[in-house]
C-alpha positions as CSV (number, residue, x, y, z in Angstrom):
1,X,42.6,97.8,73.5
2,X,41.7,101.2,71.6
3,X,39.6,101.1,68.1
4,X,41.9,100.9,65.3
5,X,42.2,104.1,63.3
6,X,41.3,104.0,59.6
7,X,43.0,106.6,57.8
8,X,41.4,109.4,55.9
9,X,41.9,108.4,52.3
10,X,40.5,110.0,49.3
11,X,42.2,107.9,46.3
12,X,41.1,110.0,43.1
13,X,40.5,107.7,40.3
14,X,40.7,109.7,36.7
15,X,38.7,107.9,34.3
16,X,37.0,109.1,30.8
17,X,33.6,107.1,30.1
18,X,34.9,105.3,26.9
19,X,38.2,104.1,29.3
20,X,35.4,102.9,32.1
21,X,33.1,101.2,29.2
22,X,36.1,99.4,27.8
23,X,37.3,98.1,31.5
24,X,33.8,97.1,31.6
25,X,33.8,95.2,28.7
26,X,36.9,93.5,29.5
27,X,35.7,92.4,32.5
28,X,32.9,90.9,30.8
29,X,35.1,89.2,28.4
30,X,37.8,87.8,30.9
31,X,34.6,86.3,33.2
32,X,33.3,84.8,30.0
33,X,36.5,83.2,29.1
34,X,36.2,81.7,33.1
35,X,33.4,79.9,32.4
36,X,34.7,78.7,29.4
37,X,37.1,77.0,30.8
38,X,34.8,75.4,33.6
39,X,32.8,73.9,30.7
40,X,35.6,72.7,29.2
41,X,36.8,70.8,32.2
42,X,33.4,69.6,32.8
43,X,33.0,68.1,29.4
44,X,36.6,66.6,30.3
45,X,35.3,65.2,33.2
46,X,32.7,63.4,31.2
47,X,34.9,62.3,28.7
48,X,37.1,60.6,31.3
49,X,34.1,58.5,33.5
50,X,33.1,57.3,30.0
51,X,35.7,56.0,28.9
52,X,35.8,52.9,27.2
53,X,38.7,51.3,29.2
54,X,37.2,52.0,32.5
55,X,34.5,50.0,34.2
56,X,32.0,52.8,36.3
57,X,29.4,51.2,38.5
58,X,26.0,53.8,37.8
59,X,26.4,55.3,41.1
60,X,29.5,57.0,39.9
61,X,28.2,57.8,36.8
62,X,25.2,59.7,38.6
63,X,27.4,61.2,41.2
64,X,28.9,62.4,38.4
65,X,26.2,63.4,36.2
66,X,24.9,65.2,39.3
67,X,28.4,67.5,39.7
68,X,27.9,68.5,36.5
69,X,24.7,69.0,36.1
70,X,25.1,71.3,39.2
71,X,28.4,72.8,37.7
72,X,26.4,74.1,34.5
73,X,23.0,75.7,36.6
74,X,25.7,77.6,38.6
75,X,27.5,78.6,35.0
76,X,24.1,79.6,33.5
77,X,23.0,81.5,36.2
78,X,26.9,84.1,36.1
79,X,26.0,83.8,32.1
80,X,22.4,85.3,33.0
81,X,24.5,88.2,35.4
82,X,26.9,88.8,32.7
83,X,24.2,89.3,30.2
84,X,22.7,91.7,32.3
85,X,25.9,93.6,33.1
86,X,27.0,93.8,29.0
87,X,23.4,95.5,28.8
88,X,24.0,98.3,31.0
89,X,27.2,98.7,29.8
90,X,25.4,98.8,26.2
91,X,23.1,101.4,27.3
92,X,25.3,103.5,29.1
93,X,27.4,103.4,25.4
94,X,24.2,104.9,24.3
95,X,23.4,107.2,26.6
96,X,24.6,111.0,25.0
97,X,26.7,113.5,26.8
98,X,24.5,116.5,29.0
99,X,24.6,119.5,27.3
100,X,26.6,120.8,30.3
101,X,29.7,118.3,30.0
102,X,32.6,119.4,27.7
103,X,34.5,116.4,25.9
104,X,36.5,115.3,29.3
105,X,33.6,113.9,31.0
């Protein structure tokens, strides 16, 4: 059997800075709005095990503690990438145009 054959592709992608820095942000945003979510459904989680009208042996409430407690370093550590992405986004906001560009770049 012969080596598959990859075609030569050369997909040109048209994009101004400000079009790339607000794809950026939104990206930023939308991940954000992720974890949001997975906190939310944590805290739900919690909510639910402590209940009042259920009965939890401490096991489960450790196993549980332990999920979550996992569940928010993993969340914390993507906040600490985001953070650094939304800062190289921020300096590349910054950064002025070389004298050589004209306004398309």
């Amino acid at each position: 059997m012969g080596m598959p054959e990859i075609p030569d592709m050369k997909p040109k992608i048209d994009l101004k800075k400000e079009d790339m820095i607000n794809m950026l942000l939104a990206s930023i945003a939308l991940e954000e709005m992720s974890l949001a979510h997975i906190l939310n459904a944590e805290g739900e989680k919690i909510q639910c095990i402590t209940d009042d009208k259920r009965k939890c042996k401490l096991d489960d409430l450790l196993d549980i503690n332990e999920s979550v407690n996992e569940t928010l370093r993993n969340v914390i550590k993507k906040e600490m990438l985001l953070q650094f992405k939304l800062e190289n986004v921020m300096k590349m906001m910054d950064k002025k145009k070389p004298k050589k560009c004209v306004d398309d770049c």
